[in-house]
C-alpha positions in Angstrom: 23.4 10.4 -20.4 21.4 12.4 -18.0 22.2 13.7 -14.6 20.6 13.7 -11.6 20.7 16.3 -8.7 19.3 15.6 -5.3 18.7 17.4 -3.0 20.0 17.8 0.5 17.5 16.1 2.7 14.8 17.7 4.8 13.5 15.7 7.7 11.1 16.1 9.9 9.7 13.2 12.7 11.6 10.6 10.9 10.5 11.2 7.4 12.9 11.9 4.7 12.1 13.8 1.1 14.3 14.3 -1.2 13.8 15.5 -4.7 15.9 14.1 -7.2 16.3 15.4 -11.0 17.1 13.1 -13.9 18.1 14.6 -17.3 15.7 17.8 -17.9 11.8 16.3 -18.1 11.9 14.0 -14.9 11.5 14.9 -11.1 11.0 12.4 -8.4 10.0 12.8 -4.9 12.1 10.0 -2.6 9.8 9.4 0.8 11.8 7.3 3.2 9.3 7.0 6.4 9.1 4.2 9.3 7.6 1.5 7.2 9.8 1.7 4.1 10.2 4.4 1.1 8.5 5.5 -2.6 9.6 7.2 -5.4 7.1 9.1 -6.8 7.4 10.9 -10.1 6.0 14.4 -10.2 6.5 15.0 -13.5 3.1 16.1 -14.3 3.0 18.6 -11.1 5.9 20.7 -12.3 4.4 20.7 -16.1 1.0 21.3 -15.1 3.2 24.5 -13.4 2.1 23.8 -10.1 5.5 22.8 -8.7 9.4 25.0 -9.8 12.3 23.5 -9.1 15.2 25.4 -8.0 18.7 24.9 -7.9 21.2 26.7 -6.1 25.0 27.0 -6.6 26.0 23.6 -4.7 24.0 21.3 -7.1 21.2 20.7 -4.2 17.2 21.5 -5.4 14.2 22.6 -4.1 10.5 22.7 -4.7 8.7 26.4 -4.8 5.3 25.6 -5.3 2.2 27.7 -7.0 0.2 29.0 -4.3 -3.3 28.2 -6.3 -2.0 24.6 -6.2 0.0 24.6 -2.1 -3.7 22.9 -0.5 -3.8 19.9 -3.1 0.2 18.9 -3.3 0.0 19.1 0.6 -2.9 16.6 0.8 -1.4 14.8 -2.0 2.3 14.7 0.5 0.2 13.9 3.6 -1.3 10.6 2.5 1.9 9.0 1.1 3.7 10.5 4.4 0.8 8.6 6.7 0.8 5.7 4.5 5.1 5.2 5.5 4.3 5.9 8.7 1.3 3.9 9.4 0.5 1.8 6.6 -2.9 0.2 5.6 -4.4 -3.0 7.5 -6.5 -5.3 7.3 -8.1 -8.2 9.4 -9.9 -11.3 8.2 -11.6 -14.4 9.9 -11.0 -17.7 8.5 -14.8 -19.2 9.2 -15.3 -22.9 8.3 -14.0 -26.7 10.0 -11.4 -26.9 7.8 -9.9 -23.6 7.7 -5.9 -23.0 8.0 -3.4 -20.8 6.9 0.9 -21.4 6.7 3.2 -18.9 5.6 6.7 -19.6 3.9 10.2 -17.4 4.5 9.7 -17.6 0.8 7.0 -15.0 0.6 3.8 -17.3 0.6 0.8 -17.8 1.8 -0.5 -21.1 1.9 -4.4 -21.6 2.5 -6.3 -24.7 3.5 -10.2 -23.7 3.2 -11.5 -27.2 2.7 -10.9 -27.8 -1.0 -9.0 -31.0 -2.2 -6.1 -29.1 -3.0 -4.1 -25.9 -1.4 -4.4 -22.4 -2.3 -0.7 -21.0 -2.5 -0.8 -16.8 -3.4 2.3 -15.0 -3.3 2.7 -12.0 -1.2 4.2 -9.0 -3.0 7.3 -6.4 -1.5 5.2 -4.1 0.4 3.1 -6.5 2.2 3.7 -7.9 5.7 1.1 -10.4 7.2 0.8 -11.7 10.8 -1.5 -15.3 11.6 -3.1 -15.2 14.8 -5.2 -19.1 14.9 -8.1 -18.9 12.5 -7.4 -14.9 11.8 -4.7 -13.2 9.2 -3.7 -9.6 9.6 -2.5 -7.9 6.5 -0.3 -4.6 6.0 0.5 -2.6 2.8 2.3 0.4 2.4 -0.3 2.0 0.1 -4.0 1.6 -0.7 -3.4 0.0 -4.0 -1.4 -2.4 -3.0 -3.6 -3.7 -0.1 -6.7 -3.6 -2.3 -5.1 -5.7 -4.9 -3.8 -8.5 -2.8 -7.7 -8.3 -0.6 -8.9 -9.1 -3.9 -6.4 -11.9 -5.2 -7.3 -13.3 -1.8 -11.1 -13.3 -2.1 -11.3 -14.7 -5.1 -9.9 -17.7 -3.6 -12.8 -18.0 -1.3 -15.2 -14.9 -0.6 -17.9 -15.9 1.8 -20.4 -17.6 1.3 -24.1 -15.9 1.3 -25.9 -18.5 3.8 -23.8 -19.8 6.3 -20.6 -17.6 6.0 -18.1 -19.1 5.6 -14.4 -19.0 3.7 -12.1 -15.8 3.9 -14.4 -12.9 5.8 -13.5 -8.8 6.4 -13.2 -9.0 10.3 -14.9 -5.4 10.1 -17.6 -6.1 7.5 -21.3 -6.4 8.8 -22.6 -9.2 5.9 -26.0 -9.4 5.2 -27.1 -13.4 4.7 -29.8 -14.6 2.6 -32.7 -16.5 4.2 -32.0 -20.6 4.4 -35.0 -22.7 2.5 -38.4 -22.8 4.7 -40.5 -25.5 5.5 
């Protein structure tokens, strides 16, 4: 069975990274920030040889990194570290008469767009949404995540190209199409 060794913690405005070794081939990065934490294998950094890791006597590791490679793994660091400590949002409008939304302690989101029947989606760990009337604000940890449940929920109802209405990007300009002429 492998071992793991992790390291003693570094922290620095209320961010936490560890590295954490498991058997010989896998390192992990464990980001703990305001909003939550990720694991992040980095695998592929240390055998691409842009990342060492270093042990010293007392089981605890470190990361020396290549200097051709210290610009990219820092950008890389910085947008999971502002993703924990800000997170991703979106805001959309609910436009139409019979537009409401309900969500359940049971992690779902019930919509009432005007069909005969109501659109239940499920709202995945990393996701917290907030109902304000007629408007539903959404938060994801990462990018991924938020772009995955924007488009679960759009294919319920996108808007509609002449009057606007269904499930509408508070921040999106939209272009309609002309109505018929007479």
């Amino acid at each position: 069975m492998p071992h793991s060794v992790i390291s003693s913690c570094s922290t620095t405005k209320n961010i936490t990274i560890r590295v954490v070794l498991i058997g010989l081939n896998e390192v992990y990065l464990y980001i703990k920030g305001r909003l939550g934490f990720r694991i992040i294998n980095i695998s592929d950094w240390v055998c691409r040889g842009a990342l060492q890791v270093c042990c010293d006597s007392c089981n605890n590791s470190y990361l020396s990194i290549n200097s051709g490679y210290e610009k990219r793994f820092s950008l890389f660091l910085k947008e999971i570290i502002s993703s924990l400590e800000t997170g991703w949002f979106l805001e959309f409008k609910l436009v139409g008469l019979a537009a409401k939304v309900i969500i359940f302690k049971q992690r779902k989101v019930v919509l009432e767009l005007g069909h005969t029947h109501w659109d239940i989606l499920n709202i995945p760990s990393g996701i917290k949404i907030w109902v304000k009337k007629r408007r539903i604000i959404v938060r994801a940890l990462t990018k991924k995540l938020l772009s995955d449940f924007v488009r679960n929920l759009m294919l319920i109802k996108g808007p509609t190209p002449y009057k606007l209405r269904g499930i509408v990007l508070a921040s999106k300009q939209y272009k309609l199409k002309p109505g018929k002429k007479k």
